[in-house]
C-alpha positions in Angstrom: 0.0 0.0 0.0 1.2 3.8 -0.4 -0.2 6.6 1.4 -1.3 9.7 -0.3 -1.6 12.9 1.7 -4.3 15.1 0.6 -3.9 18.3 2.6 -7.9 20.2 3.2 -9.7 22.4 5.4 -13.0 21.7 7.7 -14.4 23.5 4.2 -13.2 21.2 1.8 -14.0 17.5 3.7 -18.0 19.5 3.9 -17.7 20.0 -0.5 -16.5 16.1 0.3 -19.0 14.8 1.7 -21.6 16.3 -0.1 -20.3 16.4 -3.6 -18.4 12.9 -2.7 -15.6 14.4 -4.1 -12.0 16.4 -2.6 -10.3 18.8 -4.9 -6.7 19.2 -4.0 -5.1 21.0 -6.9 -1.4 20.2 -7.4 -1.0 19.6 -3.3 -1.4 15.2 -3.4 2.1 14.6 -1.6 3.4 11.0 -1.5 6.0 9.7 0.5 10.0 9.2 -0.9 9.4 5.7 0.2 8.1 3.4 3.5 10.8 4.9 5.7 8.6 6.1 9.5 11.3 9.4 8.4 9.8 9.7 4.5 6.3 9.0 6.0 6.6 11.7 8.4 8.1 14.8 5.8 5.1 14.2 3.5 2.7 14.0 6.6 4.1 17.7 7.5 4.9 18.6 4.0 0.7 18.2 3.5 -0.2 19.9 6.6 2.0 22.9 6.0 -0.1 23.0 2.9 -3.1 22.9 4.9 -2.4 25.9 7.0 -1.6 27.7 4.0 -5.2 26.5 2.4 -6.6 27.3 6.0 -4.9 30.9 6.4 -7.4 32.1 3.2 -10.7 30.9 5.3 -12.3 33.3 8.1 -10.8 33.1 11.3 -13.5 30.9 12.6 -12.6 28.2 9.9 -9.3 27.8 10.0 -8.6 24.7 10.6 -6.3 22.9 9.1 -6.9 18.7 8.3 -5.0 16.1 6.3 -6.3 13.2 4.7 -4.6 9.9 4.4 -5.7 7.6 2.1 -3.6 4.1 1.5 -4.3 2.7 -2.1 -2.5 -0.5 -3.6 0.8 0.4 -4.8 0.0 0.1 -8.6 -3.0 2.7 -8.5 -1.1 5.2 -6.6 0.0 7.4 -9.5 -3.4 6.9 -10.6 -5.2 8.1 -7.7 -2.5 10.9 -6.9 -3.1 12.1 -10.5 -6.9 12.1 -10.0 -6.6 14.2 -7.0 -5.3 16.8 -9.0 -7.3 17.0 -12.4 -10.3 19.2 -12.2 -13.4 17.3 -13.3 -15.7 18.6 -15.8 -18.3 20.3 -14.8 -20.1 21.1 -18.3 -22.9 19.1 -17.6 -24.1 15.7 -16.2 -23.6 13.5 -20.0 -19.7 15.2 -19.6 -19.4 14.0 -16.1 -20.4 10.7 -16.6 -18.6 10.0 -19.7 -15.5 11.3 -17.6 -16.0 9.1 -14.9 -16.6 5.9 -16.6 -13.6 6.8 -18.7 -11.5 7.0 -15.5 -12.7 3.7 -13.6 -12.5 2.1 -17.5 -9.0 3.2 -17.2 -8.6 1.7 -13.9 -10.0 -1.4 -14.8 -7.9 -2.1 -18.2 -4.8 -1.3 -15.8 -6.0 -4.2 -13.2 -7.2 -6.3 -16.0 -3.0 -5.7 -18.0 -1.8 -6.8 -14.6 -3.8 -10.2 -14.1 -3.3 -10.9 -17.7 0.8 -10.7 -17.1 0.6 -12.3 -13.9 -1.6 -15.5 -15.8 0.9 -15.0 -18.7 3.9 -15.4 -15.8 1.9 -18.2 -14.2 1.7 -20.1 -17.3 5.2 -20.3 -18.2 6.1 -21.3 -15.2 3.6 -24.8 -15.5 4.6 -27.3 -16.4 2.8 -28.6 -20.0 2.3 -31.6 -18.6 -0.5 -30.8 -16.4 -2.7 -30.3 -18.9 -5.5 -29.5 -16.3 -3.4 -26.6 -15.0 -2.2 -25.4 -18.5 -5.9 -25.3 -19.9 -7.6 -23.5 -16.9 -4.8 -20.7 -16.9 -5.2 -20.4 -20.8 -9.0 -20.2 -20.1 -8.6 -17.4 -17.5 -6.2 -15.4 -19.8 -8.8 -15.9 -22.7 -11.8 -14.8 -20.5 -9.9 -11.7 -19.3 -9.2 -10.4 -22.9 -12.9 -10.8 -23.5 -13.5 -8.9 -20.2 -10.9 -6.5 -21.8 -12.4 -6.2 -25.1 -15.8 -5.8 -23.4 -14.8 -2.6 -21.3 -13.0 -0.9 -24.8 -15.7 -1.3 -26.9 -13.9 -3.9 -29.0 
């Protein structure tokens, strides 16, 4: 897992929860790597950010907050680069064409990375065990249907 921290104010985690979404500009920080050290400098390097987000609000709503979230190492570019894009907001048709086009994306990535892990996994057996051979073959084959599927193909 990596952690993402997505500096906000009181103001922004209200727009979160009731437009289910948290617009953080360019501020997504991720650690250097696992080090407590590396964790720690983007925790504060977020929170700075906050006060500075929180210094623009009236003095009764400054506060400052920081929100972790831990995604799966392969989506963290992903969901860091997602923090930052602004999301249409043209119309609903836009706004849904954007969003499926984002979790399409997301799913093509996941589906590329159980198609090389079958692909791995079927070198590695041995042809002999035909069972084994043939059910890793079929999973491949029903995961580039799935693929095909979600482009349109």
């Amino acid at each position: 897992m990596t952690r993402l921290y997505l500096p906000a104010t009181l103001h922004l985690l209200a727009n979160l929860e009731q437009s289910g979404s948290l617009m953080v500009g360019n501020d997504a920080v991720r650690a250097a790597d696992d080090s407590e050290d590396a964790e720690y400098a983007a925790l504060m390097t977020a929170a700075e950010t906050s006060a500075v987000l929180a210094a623009e609000l009236d003095p009764g709503e400054r506060r400052r907050v920081v929100v972790v979230a831990e995604v799966p190492a392969p989506f963290a570019s992903i969901v860091q680069q997602l923090a930052v894009l602004p999301i249409p907001q043209r119309g609903d048709a836009e706004l849904t064409s954007y969003v499926r086009g984002v979790v399409a994306g997301l799913v093509d990535r996941e589906l590329l990375r159980q198609k090389q892990e079958l692909l791995g996994r079927l070198q590695r057996t041995d042809r002999s065990d035909t069972a084994t051979f043939a059910a890793v073959q079929q999973a491949l084959v029903t995961l580039e249907q799935e693929r095909r599927a979600l482009r349109g193909d």
